[in-house]
ROKEPA-437608 format. One line per 8 residues: number of its first residue (from 1); their letters; for each residue x, y, z of C-alpha. Coordinates in steps of 0.5 Angstrom, whole numbers, always signed. Layout:
N
NUM = A = X:Y:Z; ...
***
This chain:
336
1 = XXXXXXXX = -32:+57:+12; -28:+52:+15; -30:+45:+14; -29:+39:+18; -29:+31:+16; -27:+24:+20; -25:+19:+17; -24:+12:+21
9 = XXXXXXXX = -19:+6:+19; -17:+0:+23; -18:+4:+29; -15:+10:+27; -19:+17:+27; -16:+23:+22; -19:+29:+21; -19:+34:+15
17 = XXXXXXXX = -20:+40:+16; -20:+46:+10; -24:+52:+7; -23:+50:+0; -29:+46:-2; -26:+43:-7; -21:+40:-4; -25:+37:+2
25 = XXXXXXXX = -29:+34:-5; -22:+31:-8; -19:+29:-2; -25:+25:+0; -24:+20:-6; -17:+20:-5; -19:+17:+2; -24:+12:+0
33 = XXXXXXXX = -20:+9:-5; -15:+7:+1; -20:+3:+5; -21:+10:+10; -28:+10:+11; -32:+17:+13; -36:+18:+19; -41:+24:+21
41 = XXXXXXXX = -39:+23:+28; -35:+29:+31; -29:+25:+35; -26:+30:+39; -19:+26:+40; -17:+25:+33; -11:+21:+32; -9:+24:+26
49 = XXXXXXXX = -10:+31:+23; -9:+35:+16; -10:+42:+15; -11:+44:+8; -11:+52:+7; -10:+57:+0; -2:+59:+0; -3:+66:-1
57 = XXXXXXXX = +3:+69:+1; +9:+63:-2; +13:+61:+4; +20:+59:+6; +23:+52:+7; +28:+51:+13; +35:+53:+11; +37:+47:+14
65 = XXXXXXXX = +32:+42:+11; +36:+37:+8; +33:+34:+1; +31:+25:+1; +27:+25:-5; +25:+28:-12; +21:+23:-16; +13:+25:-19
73 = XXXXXXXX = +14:+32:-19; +15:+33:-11; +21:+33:-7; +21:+31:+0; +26:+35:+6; +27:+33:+12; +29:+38:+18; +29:+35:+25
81 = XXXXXXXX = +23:+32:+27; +20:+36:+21; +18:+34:+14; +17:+38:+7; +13:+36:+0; +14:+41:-5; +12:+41:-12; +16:+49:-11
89 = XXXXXXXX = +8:+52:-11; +5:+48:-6; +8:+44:+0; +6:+39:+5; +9:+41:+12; +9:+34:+17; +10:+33:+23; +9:+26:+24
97 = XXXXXXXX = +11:+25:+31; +5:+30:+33; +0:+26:+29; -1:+33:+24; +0:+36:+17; -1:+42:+15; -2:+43:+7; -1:+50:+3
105 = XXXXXXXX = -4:+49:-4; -3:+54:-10; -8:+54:-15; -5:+50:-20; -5:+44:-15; -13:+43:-17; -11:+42:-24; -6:+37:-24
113 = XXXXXXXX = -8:+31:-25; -12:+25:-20; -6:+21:-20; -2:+26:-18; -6:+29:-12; -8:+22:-10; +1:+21:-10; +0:+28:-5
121 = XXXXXXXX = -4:+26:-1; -2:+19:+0; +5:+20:+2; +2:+25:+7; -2:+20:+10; +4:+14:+10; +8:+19:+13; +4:+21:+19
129 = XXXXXXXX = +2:+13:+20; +10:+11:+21; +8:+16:+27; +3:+10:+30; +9:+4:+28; +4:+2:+22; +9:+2:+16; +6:+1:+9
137 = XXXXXXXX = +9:-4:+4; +9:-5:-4; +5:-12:-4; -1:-15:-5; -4:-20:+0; -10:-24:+0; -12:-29:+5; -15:-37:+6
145 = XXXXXXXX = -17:-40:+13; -15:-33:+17; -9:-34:+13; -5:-29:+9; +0:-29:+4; +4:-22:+2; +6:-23:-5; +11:-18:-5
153 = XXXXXXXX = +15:-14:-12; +16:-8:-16; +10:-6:-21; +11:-10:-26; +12:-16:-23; +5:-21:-23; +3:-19:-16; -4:-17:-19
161 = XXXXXXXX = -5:-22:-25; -3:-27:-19; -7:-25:-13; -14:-25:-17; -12:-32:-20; -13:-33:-12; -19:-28:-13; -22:-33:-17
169 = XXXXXXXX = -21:-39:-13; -25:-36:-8; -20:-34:-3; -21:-27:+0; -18:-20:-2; -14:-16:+3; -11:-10:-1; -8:-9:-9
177 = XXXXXXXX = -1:-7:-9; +0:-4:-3; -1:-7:+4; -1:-3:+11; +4:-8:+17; +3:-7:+24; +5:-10:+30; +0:-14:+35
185 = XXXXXXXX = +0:-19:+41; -1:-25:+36; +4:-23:+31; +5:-17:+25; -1:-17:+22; -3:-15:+15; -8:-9:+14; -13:-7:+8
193 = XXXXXXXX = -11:-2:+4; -13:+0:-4; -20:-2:-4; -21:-4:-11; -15:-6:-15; -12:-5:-22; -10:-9:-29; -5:-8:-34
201 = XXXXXXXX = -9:-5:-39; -5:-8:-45; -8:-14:-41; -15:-14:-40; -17:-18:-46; -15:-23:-41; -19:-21:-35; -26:-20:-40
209 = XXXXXXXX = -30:-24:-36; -29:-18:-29; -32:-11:-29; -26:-6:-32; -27:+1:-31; -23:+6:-35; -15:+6:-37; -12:+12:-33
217 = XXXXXXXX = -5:+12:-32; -1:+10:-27; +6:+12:-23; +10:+9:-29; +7:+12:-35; +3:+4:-35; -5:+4:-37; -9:+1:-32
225 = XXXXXXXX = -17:-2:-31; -19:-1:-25; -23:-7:-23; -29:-5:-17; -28:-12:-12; -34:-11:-8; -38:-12:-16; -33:-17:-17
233 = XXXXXXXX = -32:-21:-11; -38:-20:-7; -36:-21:+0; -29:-23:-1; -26:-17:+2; -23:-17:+9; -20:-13:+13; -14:-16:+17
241 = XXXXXXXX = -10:-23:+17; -4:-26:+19; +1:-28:+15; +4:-34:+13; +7:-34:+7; +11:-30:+4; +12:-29:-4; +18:-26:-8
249 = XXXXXXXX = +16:-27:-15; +21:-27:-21; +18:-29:-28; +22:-33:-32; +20:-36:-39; +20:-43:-36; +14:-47:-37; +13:-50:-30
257 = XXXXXXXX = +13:-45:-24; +16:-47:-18; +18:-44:-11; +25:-44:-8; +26:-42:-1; +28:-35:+0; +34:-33:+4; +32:-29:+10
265 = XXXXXXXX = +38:-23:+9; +36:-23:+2; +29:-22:+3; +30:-17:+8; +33:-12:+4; +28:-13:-1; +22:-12:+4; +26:-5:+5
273 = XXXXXXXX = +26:-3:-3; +19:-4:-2; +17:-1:+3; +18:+6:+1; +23:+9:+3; +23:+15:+1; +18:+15:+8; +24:+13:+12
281 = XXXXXXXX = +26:+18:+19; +30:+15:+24; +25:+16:+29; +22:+10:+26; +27:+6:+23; +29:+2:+28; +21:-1:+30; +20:-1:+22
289 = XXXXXXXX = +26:-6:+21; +24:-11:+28; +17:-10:+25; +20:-13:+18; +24:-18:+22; +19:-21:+25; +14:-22:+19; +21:-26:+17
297 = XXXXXXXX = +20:-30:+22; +13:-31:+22; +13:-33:+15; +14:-38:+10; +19:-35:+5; +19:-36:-2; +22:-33:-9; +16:-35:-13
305 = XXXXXXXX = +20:-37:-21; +13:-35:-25; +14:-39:-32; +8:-39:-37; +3:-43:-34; +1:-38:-29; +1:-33:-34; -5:-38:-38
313 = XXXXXXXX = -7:-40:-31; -6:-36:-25; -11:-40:-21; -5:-45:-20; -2:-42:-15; -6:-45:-10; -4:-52:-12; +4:-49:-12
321 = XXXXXXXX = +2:-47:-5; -1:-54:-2; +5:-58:-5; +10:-53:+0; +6:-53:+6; +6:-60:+6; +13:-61:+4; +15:-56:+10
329 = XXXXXXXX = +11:-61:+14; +15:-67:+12; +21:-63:+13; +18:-61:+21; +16:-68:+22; +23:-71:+21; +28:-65:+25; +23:-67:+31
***
């Protein structure tokens, strides 16, 4: 018996709809962590739609697709306005530009691991945003004062160790490692993504002081600990924010950290090598590249050279940021 769920975020309705049980019960989670919300209402006009059946006959992909991708186990083909992941026993079938997915899965699908399943279903789900101009972006974003920085880098880069030493200060959590960006009236706006967040497991002596679930691994091979914000920050979470500064960090072995003004043509280019693109088409290219464009020229832009004393205290990035705005104030007043 088919069954059917609704999830809400950020205005967005998705529906799910499949005969396998257990899927319904995987995907859940998976949804959940990425700040999707279920909802018992029946919409009758859902932005977004996967269907998820048995793939009991094989199937054939287009003679014509032409491969983006290989990586985790999955390659992605695009053919036309149409798009494929396969594991070569499963697939994916995304049309971005009709809001809709339909999944064929073997029976080996469910015995993979939750990482995964979770990477499955999670490019879909990115895919199928492009389509409603909302673009993903491999960073961390936390939020004082309705204003927001993106820390934005590679795994491995200090984004979480950074963003909870802000925690910490009291400011607000947006989203770990991943950040959804759209365009609104007053500006390219940051939206939630990852729930909760993750320390480097070979860290987490460091961080004995939050409540750290279980190691798992991560897409890198990585141990990680999960750590549950609302039990670690209560009422620290928003939902949105504008952004104001912008951080490319780059540890070094210097003792003292520093911010540099960025150039924007650099930061542009790496602002694209974080923003997945392995999800790129060129329907949405463009608008994704004027979005990015004008979250430059919104923002404060900086590499952040990470020396030893954010590593002991990362806390202390607050004051690095104080010190630039009042700097970039003092350069404001003077060219006026």
């Amino acid at each position: 018996m088919e069954e059917a769920a609704f999830y809400g975020l950020h205005g967005l309705t998705l529906e799910v709809r499949s005969n396998l049980a257990e899927v319904i019960n995987g995907m859940a989670g998976v949804l959940q962590g990425l700040s999707w919300v279920r909802t018992s209402r029946f919409v009758q006009s859902p932005n977004l739609r996967i269907v998820v059946s048995a793939n009991q006959n094989g199937f054939k992909l287009p003679a014509a697709g032409h491969e983006c991708f290989r990586a985790g186990g999955f390659r992605g083909l695009e053919a036309g306005d149409n798009f494929y992941l396969t594991d070569g026993s499963s697939f994916f079938h995304l049309q971005p530009a009709q809001g809709k997915g339909h999944a064929r899965l073997a029976s080996s699908f469910c015995r993979k691991s939750a990482l995964v399943q979770g990477n499955f279903w999670s490019f879909g789900l990115l895919k199928l945003l492009r389509s409603m101009e909302i673009y993903s972006l491999h960073a961390a974003g936390v939020a004082k004062d309705r204003h927001g920085v993106l820390i934005v880098g590679a795994s491995g880069s200090g984004k979480s160790t950074l963003a909870v030493g802000l925690l910490g200060a009291g400011w607000g959590y947006l989203s770990d490692d991943a950040v959804l960006v759209r365009r609104k009236s007053d500006g390219v706006e940051a939206l939630a993504l990852r729930k909760n967040f993750y320390v480097d497991g070979a860290q987490s002596s460091r961080h004995s002081d939050l409540p750290l679930g279980e190691e798992s691994p991560d897409s890198h091979g990585r141990q990680r600990r999960r750590v549950c914000v609302e039990e670690a920050f209560p009422e620290q979470s928003v939902r949105r924010c504008i952004p104001h500064v912008m951080l490319f960090p780059r540890i070094i072995s210097d003792d003292q950290s520093r911010l540099v003004p960025m150039d924007h043509v650099h930061a542009l280019s790496i602002l694209l090598a974080e923003s997945g693109p392995q999800l790129f088409d060129r329907n949405t290219m463009t608008r994704h590249l004027d979005l990015l464009k004008s979250l430059l020229q919104q923002t404060a832009v900086y590499e952040l050279k990470a020396g030893t004393d954010l590593y002991r205290d990362p806390a202390k990035l607050v004051h690095l940021l104080k010190r630039a705005e009042v700097e970039r104030n003092w350069h404001a007043s003077l060219s006026n």
